[in-house]
C-alpha positions, 0 to 999 in steps of 0.5 A: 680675311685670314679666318673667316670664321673669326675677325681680327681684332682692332679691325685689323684686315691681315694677320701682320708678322712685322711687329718690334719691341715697343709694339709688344704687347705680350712680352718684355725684353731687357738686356743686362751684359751677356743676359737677356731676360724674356718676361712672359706678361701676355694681355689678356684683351689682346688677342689675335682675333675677337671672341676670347680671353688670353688668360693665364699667360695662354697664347694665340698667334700674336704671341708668338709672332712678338716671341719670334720677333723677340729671338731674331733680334737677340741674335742681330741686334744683341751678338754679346748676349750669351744668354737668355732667360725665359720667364713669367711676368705673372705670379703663380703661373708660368704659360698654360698653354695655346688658348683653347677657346681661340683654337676651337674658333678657328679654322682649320688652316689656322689651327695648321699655320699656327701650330707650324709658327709655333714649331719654328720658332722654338725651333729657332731657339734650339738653333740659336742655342746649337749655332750661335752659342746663345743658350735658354734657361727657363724659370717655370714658377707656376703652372706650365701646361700643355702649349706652355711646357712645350716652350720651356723644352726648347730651352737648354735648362729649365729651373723649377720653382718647387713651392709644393704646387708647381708643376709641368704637364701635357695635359692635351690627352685626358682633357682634349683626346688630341696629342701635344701639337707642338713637340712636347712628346718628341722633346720629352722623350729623344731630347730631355731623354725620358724613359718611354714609361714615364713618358707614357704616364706623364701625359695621360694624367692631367695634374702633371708631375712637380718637385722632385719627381720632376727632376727624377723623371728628367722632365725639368732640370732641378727645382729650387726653393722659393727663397734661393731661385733668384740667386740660383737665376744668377749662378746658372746664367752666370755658368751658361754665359762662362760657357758660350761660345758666342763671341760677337760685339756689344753692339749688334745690328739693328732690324728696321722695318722692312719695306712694303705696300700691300695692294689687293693682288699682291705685295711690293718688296724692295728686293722681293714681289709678290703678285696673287692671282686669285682666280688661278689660285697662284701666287708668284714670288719673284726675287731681285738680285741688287745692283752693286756688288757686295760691301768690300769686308765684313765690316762694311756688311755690318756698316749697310746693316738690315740693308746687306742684300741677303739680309733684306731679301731673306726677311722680305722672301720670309714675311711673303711666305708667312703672308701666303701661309696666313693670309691667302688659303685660296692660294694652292700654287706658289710661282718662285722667280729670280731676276738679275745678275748671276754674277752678283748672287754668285759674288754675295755667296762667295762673300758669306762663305769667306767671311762665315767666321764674322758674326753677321755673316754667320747669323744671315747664313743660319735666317737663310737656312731658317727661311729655306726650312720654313718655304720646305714645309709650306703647305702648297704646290711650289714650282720655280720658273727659270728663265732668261734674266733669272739668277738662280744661282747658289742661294737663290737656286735653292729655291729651285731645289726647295720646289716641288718641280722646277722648269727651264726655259731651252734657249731664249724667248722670241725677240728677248735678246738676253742671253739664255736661262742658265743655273748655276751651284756655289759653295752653299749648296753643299751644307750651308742650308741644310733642311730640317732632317739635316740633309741638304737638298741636293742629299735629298734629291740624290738619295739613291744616287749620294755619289752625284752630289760629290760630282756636282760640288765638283761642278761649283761655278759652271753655268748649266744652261737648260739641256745639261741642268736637267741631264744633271739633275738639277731641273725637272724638265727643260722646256722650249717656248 
């Protein structure tokens, strides 16, 4: 049970992150040209779990995990989409908000998990924005609250309707004496820039701020009459997409469902495992390197779509966490393992980096360097294990580096006849993933030593076995049977 003060709905017995556009219930995409529209329409019967009502276009976890599902597959299955819109289906009312009473029935891991969901995919659009060209225009037409108004400031414009009511507010001070949890006072004030003083007004008062004053305070864009927002819509989006640097295909890449078959400890990935044992609280996370080698060109990576390797095991890695993180509190440690060729890892990293210029490289680099961030602020004990049969090389000893501690086996096991366990650096480890400080995570563990990052990228190729990997720096301990 994923909350047990609170059962799911539909007899549901796991919250699930795979969802796809026809099983949406609270949002519509639609595609025309180099614009997408996201249309708002949440349902209100279709809550998460049972016991309340999504009403005024409020939000719970469900409708967040169809709005993550929604901007990954605007960056792999529609590269010529420049850019989008985010709109309300619903009259009068934009988004009022995380639903209240969903939150004051739930335990805390969730409020926790939910708000952290929550921040990483807005955070996802700002990415989307930043390194993919793809630039989010929201149309506020009523209330926009708390939760709601949070999600317009991840977008790069936001247009308001000024009809003499409309209003934008972080209302979470005056009615529940607790601070906007999902980066309404850190965009308000180091993104759109708003005077300190404003800001400090702005969300003590309940009834927000509108019309002008809004623009004047630069907590929206501009304000549009009723009677010219549709063509203002089109003027903007038209300017924005002028403006993009995006420049994949028509046609993209589709996501198909990715593999799996929970059992009752653990799950089944094709290039991923996870194994749960309940009464150690440890979960053990084991990634598979594939068999061949990669696709001869980018296009032929385009051509295995959601199959590349790195794709498929990103997706699969990102839906164990988000499993663990949702669905398994008792867990307290998270075991992280490879096993397969190094070569083969190393040669699908050096294929991304040479082919970094190609838009589905691009994009599988930036869902690692998502996926690497979200295993960085997952709530748990990690260690990774390396050992003979690992393949933690490059991407994959990111891992390693994400972890808390990482141990290396010395030599080899008794009567194992593989050679023994080695680490090895590629080219990505020096800025393809940074994490959410801008850092990267050698940076980070070489803070007080930023020179030993320049002598290891001198390193890239060498093979460390267990002795030189923690005398550099890149385990914690080597350790012998």
């Amino acid at each position: 049970m994923a909350d047990a003060a609170r059962k799911l709905a539909n007899g549901k017995d796991f919250i699930d992150f795979q969802t796809d556009p026809s099983r949406y219930k609270h949002w519509k995409l639609t595609v025309d040209g180099d614009v997408a529209t996201l249309a708002m329409d949440v349902d209100e019967k279709g809550g998460l779990f049972e016991g309340y009502e999504l009403k005024l276009n409020s939000y719970d976890l469900g409708v967040d995990i169809e709005l993550a599902d929604a901007l990954a597959r605007l960056r792999f299955e529609h590269p010529g989409v420049k850019v989008v819109l985010l709109r309300s289906a619903k009259d009068r009312v934009f988004c009022a908000g995380a639903n209240i009473r969903m939150l004051a029935g739930s335990e805390h891991p969730h409020k926790v998990n939910f708000c952290k969901f929550t921040n990483e995919t807005r955070n996802s659009m700002e990415d989307a924005s930043e390194h993919s060209g793809q630039k989010f225009v929201t149309v506020v037409n009523g209330t926009a609250a708390g939760g709601g108004y949070e999600l317009a400031l991840a977008t790069d414009h936001i247009m308001m309707i000024d009809d003499g009511s409309t209003a934008v507010s972080l209302p979470e001070v005056p009615l529940l004496a607790v601070l906007p949890g999902t980066g309404g006072l850190t965009r308000v004030v180091d993104k759109r820039m708003v005077r300190r003083d404003h800001a400090d007004v702005f969300c003590t008062i309940e009834e927000g701020v509108k019309g002008r004053r809004a623009v004047q305070w630069r907590l929206v864009d501009e304000v549009v009459p009723p009677s010219k927002l549709d063509a203002r819509i089109a003027a903007k989006a038209n300017e924005l997409a002028a403006a993009s640097s995006r420049k994949g295909p028509a046609e993209g890449v589709k996501l198909a469902p990715i593999d799996r078959k929970f059992r009752a400890d653990g799950a089944d990935y094709s290039h991923v495992k996870l194994d749960i044992d309940a009464g150690q609280r440890l979960a053990t996370i084991t990634v598979r390197a594939p068999e061949a080698a990669p696709p001869a060109s980018a296009a032929d990576a385009v051509k295995q779509g959601a199959q590349f390797w790195p794709l498929l095991a990103g997706r699969e890695l990102d839906d164990a966490i988000l499993h663990l993180r949702n669905n398994a509190y008792e867990i307290g440690t998270i075991l992280f393992k490879t096993e397969g060729s190094p070569a083969i890892v190393r040669a699908y990293d050096e294929f991304l980096e040479a082919n970094k210029d190609d838009w589905f490289a691009h994009e599988v680099r930036h869902y690692w360097k998502r996926v690497l961030k979200r295993i960085d602020v997952t709530s748990r004990t990690l260690v990774s294990v390396i050992e003979p049969g690992s393949c933690f090389v490059g991407t994959l000893a990111e891992l390693a580096f994400a972890s808390d501690r990482a141990y290396m086996l010395i030599g080899k096991l008794q009567g194992d006849n593989r050679p023994a366990a080695k680490i090895e650096l590629t080219k990505l480890n020096f800025g393809a993933y940074p994490m959410s400080h801008g850092l990267t995570r050698l940076n980070a563990r070489f803070l007080a030593e930023p020179k030993k990052v320049e002598e290891l990228e001198g390193e890239i190729g060498r093979e460390f076995e267990a002795d030189e990997a923690e005398s550099a720096g890149l385990v914690t301990f080597g350790l012998d049977d």
